[in-house]
Every structure is written in C-alpha cells, then in structure tokens.
N, C-alpha and C positions, 0 to 999 in steps of 0.2 A: 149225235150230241157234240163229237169234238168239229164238225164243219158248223155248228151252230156256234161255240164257243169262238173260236175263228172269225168268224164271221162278225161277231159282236165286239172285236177287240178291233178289227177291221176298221167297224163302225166309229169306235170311240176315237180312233186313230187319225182319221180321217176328220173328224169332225173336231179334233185338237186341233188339227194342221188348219182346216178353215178357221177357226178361231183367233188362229195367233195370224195370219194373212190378214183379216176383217178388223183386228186389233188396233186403234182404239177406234170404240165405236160409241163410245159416252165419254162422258169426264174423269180425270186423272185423278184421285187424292193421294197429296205427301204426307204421311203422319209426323208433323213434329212434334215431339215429347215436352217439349218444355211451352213456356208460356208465350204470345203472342208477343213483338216487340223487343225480341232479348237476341242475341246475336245467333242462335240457331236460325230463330224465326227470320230473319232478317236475311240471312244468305240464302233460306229454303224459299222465301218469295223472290228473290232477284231469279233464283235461276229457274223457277216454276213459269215464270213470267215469257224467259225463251225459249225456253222447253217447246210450251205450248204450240210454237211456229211449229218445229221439226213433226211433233208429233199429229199434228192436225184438231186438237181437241186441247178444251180446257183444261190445268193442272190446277187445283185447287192445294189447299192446305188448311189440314186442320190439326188445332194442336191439340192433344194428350196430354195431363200435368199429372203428377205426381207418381209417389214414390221412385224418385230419381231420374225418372224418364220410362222406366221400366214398364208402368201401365200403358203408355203408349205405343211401345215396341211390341208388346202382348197382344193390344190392337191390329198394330197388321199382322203379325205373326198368324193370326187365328181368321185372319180375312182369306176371300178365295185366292188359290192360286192362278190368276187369270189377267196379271199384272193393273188390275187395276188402283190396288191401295200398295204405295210405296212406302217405306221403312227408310226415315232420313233420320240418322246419328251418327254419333261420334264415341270419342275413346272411352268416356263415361256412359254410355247406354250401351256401347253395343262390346263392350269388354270390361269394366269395372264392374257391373252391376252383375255380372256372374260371381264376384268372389263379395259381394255382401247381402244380395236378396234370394231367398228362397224362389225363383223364378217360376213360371209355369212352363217352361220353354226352356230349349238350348239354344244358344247364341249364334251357332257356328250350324248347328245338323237343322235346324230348323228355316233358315235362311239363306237366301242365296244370294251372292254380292254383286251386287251392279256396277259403279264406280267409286273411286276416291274421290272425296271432293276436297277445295281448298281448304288447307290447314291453316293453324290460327296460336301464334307463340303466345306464351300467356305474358304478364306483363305486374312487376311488386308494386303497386299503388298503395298510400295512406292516407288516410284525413287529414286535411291541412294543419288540422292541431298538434299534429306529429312536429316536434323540432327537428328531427333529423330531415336532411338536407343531399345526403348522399347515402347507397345502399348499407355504406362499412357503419356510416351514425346510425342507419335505421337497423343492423343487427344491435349494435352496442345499446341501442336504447330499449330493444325486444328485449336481451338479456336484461338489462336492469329493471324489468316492473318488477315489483314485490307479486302478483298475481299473472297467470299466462295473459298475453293479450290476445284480444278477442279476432279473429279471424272468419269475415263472414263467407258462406260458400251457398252453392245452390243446391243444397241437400248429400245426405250420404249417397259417395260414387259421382259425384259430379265430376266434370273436370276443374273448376277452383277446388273442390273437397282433395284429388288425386292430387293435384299441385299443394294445395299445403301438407299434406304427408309427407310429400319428397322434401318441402323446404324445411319440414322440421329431421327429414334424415339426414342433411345436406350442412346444415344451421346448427344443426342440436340444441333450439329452442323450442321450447314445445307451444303450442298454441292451444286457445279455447276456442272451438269452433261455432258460429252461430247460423244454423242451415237456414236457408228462405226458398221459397220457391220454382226459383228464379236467379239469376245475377243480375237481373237489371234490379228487384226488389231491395238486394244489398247491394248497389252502387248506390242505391237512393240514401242508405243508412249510413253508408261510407262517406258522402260529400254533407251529408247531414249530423258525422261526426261520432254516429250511437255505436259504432265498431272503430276497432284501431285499421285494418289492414285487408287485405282480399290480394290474392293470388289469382288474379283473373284474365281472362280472355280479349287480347290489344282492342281487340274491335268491340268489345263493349266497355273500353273505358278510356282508351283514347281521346274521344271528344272533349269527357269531361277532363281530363289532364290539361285538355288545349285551352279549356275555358277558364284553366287556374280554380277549378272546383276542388281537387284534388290533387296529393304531388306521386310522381312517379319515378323510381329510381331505376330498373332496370328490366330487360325483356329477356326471356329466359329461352335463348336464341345464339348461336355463334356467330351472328350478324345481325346487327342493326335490322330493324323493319324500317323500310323505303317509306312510308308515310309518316313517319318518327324516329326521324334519324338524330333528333337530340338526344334520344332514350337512350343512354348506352345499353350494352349486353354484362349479363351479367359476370363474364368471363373478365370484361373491362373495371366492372365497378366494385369486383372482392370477392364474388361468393364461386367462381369457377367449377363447370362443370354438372350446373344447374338448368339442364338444358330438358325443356319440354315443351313438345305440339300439341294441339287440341286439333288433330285431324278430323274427317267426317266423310261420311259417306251416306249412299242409299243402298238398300236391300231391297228385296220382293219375299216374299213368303216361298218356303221350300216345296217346289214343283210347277214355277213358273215357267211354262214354256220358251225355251233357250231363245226362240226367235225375239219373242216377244222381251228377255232380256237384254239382247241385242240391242234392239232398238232405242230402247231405254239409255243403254250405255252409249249410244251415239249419239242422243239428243243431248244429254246432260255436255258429252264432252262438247258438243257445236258451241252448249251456251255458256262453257267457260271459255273457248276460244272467241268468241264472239267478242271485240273491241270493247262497245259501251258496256256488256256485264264484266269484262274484263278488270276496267276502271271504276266500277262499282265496288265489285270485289276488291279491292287492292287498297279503294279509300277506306274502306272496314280496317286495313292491317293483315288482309289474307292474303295467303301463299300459294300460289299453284298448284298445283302436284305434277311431278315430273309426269314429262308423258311418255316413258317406257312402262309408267307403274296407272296404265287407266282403262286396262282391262278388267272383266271381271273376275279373272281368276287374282290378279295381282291383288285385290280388295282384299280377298280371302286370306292368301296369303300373310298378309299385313296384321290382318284383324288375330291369326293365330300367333303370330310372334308377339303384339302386342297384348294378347292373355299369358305366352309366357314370362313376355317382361313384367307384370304389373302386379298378377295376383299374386303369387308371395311375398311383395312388399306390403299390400289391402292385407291379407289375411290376416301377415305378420302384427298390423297394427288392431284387430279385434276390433272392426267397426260397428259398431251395434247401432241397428237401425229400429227404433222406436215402432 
C-alpha cells in the first residue's frame, strides 16, 4: 500500500512538473474587476497585449463588476490553480475590500503574487462650476457648503472611496459620498457637473483636465507627475502630507505552480520595460515600480504592509456597504 501511495504522488508530481513546462498551452485570461474602459481596464489591456509575445499565447481580459471589484477577484480566486486565469488589482480589491466585505476568500492565504504593476497618484479634480481656482480656495469652499459636498467614488473600497477617507482625515471636511460603478461612470457626472469633486486616479482624469472639462488642483504625490507637470503636488498647493498611490498588481490563485509563476513575472516585467508600452503607460500618469521591488515575494510583501497601513483607518470609518 504505501509503494502504491508513492507511487501515486510520484505520478501527480511528475505530471505538475509537465504541466507547468507545456504551460501555456491555450489562452491566458486577466480578470479585471472593474468595468471595461476605466483606467484598470486600460493598463490590463496595454500590457495583456505584450505579454502575449513573451508568453506564446493569447492573454485575454475579462472584466468582473461589482461589489468593489471583489466579485471578480472571487472569480479567480476559485479558478484552477494551473496559471491560467490571472488576478489583476490594486489597493482597493486586493487590500481594502478585506476590512469592508464579508469576502469568501482571504486576500493574502488564498493568493499568490506575481508582480507590482505601475502605480497611479490620485489627483483633487472639480466641476468647472466649482469657483475655487486653487487647492487652499477649493478647501475653503468644501468648508463653507451648508450640506457635505458630494464626492463621487467607484463604490465602497475603491481607491477614489480610500482617497476620500484620508482627505476628509487630512482636511477635516467630511464628504457625501456618491458610489458608481465605475470611475469613468463618475467622471462622466463630474464634467457634467451632477457631483462636486472625485479624488481620483491621474490617468482617468487627466485628459479631461487637458480638455478644460474639468479643473484640477493637486496630485497627491511628493512630485509632480511627468505628464502634468502643471498639476502642482499637494505638498505645493496647502494640504501637505496628503500623499497616496493607487498601486496594482496581478495574482494567480493559491497553488499555482512556482515555474509557471515565474513566468508570468517575467513576461509582465518584459512588457513594462518594453519602450512603446513604457510610453503608453506614462501617457496614462503611471509610475513604474522600482525594480528592486518586481519579484513575487516583494508583491506580497507590499500587499501586507499595505493591509496594515489602511484597515484601521477603513474600519475606523464604519463603511457600510449596502
């Protein structure tokens, strides 16, 4: 019995190790959690796009919407461990949404990290209707409504949702929050005037800042972003020390064969070194990530400092999700 037992581990052992050698041997899918079109979706197809050289196979992407991104990261979490459906999030799916959704999953024991991908400073934008003109008039005018003003985000746990928490810690205004979808759903409400303000992500609102659709006071960054470098930092323009990234990354489901993670982490990193996605990236308002920190263990790493930076200021605020 136990050369029988042996023999069968043998077997399965054996037939991992060809698996992850023969790997990929069909098409790739990225789960992104948010909606097609919004600055997730947008970096997960640039770099799906050269992935696919390194890898020898198609990387598709399909997105996963609601409850915060969380039903999507549940998505692969529960796909086989066999690298073929990837886990693309960021500080809002794959660390916030631990301290406000009852999950089916752990964040951290259920996953295993691939790379960082470029981060993404968030950036104070208003409706043109807003008379303030600089950050210090856009706090003085938050303080004066008789009613919070309305602050749109892309649901509880987002990163705009994480970002207006810290700016009303930071501020001591408190905000009325209006969740969508989506951030591109409230940029659309924000240049169309039905919200006051969004704490959002450069790269989904930059354009419109360039188009004079909306005004923009400050990036929430100890440096100017290279693609908007009119934008002071918020260090420059009063609120000091209001500093936040909307970093990202991919994941694989826990028990992904190490080679076949590997891989993974080499292709991603090729196609952010890669010149033309380099300058794709960058015209978005994204940030590198250092490359001492683009291992898989570094992800990991990251991902648990930034659960303990984050959840007891989420809890702190009693976010109740519908």
């Amino acid at each position: 019995m136990r050369k029988l037992v042996l023999a069968v581990l043998a077997m399965l052992s054996f037939t991992g190790s060809v698996s992850a050698e023969t790997w990929p041997a069909h098409p790739i899918t990225i789960v992104v959690p948010f909606a097609a079109g919004g600055p997730s979706d947008a970096m997960a197809r640039i770099l799906a796009e050269r992935m696919k050289r390194s890898l020898g196979e198609v990387v598709l992407i399909e997105n996963v919407t609601g409850a915060g991104g969380s039903l999507g990261v549940g998505r692969a979490v529960r796909a086989a461990p066999d690298g073929y459906t990837v886990s693309f999030g960021h500080l809002g799916t794959h660390v916030a949404n631990g301290a406000i959704y009852k999950l089916g999953y752990d964040l951290v024991d259920d996953l295993e990290p691939v790379v960082l991908l470029p981060s993404n400073p968030m950036i104070i934008v208003s409706k043109n209707a807003v008379p303030a003109k600089s950050l210090k008039e856009l706090l003085e005018w938050l303080k004066s409504r008789p009613a919070p003003p309305t602050a749109g985000t892309a649901g509880a746990g987002s990163g705009s949702h994480i970002a207006g928490l810290y700016f009303e810690n930071v501020s001591g205004i408190k905000l009325q929050y209006v969740p969508y979808r989506g951030t591109g759903p409230a940029l659309n409400d924000l240049v169309a005037g039905q919200i006051d303000i969004i704490v959002d992500q450069t790269s989904n609102s930059i354009n419109q800042v360039r188009a004079g659709n909306i005004r923009a006071y400050a990036v929430t960054d100890s440096k100017r972003v290279a693609n908007a470098p009119e934008v002071p930092t918020v260090d420059e323009a009063g609120l000091p020390g209001f500093h936040m990234t909307l970093w990202s990354g991919l994941w694989v489901p826990k028990g992904t064969p190490k080679e076949i993670v590997d891989r993974l982490n080499v292709a991603a990193i090729q196609a952010m070194n890669d010149p033309a996605v380099k300058k794709q990236l960058e015209n978005l308002g994204l940030q590198m990530p250092p490359k001492d920190q683009l291992k898989p263990d570094a992800l990991g790493a990251w991902q648990k400092a930034e659960i303990a930076k984050w959840w007891p200021m989420i809890k702190a605020a009693n976010v109740k999700v519908d």
